[in-house]
TIKOL-244472 format. One line per 3 residues: their letters; for each residue x, y, z of N, C-alpha, C, O, CB. Coordinates in nm, 3 decimals. Atoms other than C-alpha are relative to their C-alpha. Glycine has a CB too. Layout:
<nodes>
a = X/Y/Z/X/Y/Z/X/Y/Z/X/Y/Z/X/Y/Z ~ ...
</nodes>
This chain:
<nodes>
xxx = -0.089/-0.109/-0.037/11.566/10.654/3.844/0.050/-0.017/0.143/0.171/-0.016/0.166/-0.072/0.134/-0.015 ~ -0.031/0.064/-0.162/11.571/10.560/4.231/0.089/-0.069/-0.002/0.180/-0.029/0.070/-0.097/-0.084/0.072 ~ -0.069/0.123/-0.021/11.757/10.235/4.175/0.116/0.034/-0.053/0.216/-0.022/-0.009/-0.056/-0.124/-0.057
xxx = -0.146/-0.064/0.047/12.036/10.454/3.946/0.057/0.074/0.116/0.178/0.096/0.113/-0.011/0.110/-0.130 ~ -0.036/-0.094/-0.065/12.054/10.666/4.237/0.047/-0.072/0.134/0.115/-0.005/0.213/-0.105/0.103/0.006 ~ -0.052/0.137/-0.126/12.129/10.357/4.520/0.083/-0.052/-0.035/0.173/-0.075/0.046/-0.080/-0.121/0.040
xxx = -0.126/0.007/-0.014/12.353/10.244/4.337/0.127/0.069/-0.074/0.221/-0.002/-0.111/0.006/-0.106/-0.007 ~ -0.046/-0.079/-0.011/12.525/10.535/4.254/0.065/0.045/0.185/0.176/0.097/0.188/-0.091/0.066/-0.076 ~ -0.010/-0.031/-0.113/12.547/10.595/4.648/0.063/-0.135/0.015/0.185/-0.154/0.018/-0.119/0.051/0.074
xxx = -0.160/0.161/0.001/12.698/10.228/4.669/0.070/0.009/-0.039/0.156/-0.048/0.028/0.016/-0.132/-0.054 ~ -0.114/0.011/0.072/12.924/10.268/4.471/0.096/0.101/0.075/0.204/0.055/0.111/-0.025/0.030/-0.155 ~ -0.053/-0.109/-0.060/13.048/10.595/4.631/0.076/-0.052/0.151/0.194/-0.032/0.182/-0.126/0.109/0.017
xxx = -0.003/0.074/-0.127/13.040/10.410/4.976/0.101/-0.111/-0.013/0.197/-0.110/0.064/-0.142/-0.058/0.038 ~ -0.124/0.121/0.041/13.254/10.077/4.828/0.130/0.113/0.007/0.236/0.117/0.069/-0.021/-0.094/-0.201 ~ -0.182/-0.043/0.004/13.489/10.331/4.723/0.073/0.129/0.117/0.186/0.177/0.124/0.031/0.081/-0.185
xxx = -0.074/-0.046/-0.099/13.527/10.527/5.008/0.074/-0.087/0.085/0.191/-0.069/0.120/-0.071/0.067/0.068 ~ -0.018/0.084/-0.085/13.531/10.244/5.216/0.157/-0.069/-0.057/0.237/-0.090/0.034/-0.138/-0.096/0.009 ~ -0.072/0.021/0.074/13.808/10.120/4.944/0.136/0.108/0.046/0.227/0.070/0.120/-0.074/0.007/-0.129
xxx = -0.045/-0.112/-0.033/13.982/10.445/4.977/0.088/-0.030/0.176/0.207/-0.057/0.193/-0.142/0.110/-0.011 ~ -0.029/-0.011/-0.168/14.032/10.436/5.387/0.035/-0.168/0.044/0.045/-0.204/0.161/-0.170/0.070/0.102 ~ -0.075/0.150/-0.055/14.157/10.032/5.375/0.132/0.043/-0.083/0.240/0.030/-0.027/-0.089/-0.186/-0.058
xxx = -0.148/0.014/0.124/14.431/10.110/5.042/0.061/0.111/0.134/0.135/0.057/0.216/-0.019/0.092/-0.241 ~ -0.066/-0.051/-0.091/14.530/10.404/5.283/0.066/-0.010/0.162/0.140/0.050/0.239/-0.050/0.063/-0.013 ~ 0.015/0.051/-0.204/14.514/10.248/5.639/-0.002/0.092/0.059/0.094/0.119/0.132/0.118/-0.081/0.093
xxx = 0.038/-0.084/-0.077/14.351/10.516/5.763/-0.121/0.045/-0.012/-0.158/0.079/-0.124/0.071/0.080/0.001 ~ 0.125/-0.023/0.010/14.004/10.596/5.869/-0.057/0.165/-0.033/-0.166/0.200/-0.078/-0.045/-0.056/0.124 ~ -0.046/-0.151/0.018/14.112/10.995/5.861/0.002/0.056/-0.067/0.072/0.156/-0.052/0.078/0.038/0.012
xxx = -0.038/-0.032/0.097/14.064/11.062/5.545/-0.155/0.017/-0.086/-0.249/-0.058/-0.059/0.111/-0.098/-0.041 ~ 0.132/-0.080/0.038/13.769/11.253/5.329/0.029/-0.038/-0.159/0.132/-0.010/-0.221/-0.008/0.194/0.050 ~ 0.020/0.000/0.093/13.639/11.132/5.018/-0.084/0.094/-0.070/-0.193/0.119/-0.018/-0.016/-0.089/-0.003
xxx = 0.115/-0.069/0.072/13.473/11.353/4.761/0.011/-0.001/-0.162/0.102/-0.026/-0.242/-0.005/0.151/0.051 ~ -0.013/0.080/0.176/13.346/11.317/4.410/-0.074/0.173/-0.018/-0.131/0.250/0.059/-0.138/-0.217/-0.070 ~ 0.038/-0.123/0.097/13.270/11.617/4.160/0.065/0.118/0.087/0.166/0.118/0.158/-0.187/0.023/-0.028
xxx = -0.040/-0.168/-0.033/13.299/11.986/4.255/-0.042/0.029/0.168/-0.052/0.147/0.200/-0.113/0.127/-0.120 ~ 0.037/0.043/-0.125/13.198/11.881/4.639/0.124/0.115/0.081/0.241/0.081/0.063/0.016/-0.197/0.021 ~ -0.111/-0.063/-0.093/13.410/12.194/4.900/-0.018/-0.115/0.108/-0.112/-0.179/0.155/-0.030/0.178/0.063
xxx = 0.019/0.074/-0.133/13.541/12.013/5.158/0.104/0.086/0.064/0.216/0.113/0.020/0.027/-0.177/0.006 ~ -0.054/-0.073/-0.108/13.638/12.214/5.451/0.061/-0.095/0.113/0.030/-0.075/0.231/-0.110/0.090/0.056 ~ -0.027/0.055/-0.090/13.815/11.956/5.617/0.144/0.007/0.016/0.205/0.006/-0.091/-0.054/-0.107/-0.004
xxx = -0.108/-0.005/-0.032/14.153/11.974/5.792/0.070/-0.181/-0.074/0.191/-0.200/-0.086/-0.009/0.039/0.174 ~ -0.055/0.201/0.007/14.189/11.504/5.678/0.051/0.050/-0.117/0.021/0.157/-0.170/-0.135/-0.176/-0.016 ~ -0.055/0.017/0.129/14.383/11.443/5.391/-0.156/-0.056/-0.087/-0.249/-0.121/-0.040/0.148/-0.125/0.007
xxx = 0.132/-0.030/0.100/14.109/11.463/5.087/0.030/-0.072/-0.131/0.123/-0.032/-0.201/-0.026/0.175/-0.037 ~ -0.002/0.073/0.137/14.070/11.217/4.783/-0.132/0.057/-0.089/-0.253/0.040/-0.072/-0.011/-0.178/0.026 ~ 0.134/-0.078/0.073/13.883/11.429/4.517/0.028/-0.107/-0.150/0.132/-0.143/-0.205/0.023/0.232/-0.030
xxx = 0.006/0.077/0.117/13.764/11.219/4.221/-0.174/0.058/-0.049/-0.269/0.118/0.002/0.030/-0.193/0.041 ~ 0.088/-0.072/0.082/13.538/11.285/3.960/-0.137/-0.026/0.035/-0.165/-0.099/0.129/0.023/-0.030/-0.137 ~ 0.135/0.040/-0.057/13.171/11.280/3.976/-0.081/-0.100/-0.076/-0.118/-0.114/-0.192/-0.085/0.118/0.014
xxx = 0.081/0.170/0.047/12.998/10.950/3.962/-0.164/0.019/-0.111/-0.215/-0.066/-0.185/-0.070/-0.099/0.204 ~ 0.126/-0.003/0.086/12.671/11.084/3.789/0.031/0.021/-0.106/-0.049/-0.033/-0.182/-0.097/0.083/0.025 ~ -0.081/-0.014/0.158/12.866/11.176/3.468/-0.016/-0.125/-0.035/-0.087/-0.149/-0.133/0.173/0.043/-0.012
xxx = -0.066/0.124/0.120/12.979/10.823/3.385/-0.088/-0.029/-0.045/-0.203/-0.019/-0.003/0.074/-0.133/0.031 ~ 0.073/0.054/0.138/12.862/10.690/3.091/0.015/-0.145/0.017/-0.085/-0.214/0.035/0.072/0.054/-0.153 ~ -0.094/0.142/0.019/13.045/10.371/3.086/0.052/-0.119/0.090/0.026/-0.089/0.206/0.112/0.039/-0.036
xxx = -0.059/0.098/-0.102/13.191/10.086/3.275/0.126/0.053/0.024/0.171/0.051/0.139/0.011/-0.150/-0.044 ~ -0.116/-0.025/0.022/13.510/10.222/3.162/0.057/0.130/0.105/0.154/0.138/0.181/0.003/0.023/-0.150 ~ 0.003/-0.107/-0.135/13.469/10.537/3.372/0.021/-0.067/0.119/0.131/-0.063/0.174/-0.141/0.077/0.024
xxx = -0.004/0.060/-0.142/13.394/10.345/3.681/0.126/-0.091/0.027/0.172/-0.134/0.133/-0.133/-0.090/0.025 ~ -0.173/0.093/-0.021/13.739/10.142/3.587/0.078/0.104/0.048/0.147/0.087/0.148/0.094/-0.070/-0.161 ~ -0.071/-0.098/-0.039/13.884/10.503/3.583/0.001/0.062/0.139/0.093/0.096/0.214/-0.026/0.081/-0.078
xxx = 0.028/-0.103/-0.133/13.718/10.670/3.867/0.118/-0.172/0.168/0.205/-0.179/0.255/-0.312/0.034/0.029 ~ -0.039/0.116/-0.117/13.805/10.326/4.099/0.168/0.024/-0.019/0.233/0.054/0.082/-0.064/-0.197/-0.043 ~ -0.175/0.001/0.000/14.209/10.336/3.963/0.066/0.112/0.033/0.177/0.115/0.086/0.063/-0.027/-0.132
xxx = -0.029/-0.105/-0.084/14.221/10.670/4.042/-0.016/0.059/0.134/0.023/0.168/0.174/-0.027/0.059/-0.045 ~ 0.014/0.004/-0.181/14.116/10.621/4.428/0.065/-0.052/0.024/0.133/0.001/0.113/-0.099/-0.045/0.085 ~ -0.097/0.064/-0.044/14.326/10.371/4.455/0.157/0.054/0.036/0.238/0.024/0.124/-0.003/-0.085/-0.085
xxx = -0.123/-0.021/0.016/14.608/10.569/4.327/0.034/0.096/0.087/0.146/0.114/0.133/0.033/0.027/-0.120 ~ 0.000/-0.108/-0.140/14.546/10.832/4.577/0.036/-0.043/0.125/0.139/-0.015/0.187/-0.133/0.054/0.035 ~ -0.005/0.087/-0.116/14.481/10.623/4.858/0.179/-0.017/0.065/0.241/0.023/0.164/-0.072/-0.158/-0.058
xxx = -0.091/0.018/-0.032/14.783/10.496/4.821/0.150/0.082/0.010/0.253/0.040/0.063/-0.012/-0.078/-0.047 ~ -0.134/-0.070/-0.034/15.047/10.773/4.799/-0.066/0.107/0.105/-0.040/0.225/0.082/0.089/0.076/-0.147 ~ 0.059/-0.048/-0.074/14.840/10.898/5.092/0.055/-0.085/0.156/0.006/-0.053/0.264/-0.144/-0.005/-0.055
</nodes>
């Protein structure tokens, strides 16, 4: 259960980190699931990573940061 939960948190981390290069900007707040974010940065909300089931998810959740990112 530990080792689902590291890299669950990697993964989160790639894709922020992902997130704030597609955008060229470090200014910018990632959050996954139902997460408030009280922040004034522009905000990439994507779904929550403990749901997925699938690889296929993690294709989704990743193409949909991207797609943010970039009209960001």
């Amino acid at each position: 259960m530990q080792k689902k939960i590291e890299l669950i948190e990697q993964f989160k981390t790639a894709i922020g980190s992902t997130v704030r290069s597609l955008s060229n900007t470090e200014n910018i707040e990632v959050s996954f699931g139902n997460q408030n974010v009280k922040s004034e940065k522009p905000t990439v909300k994507l779904p929550e990573i403990e749901q997925v089931k699938d690889i296929m998810n993690y294709n989704q959740i990743r193409a949909t940061a991207d797609s943010e990112s970039l009209k960001i």
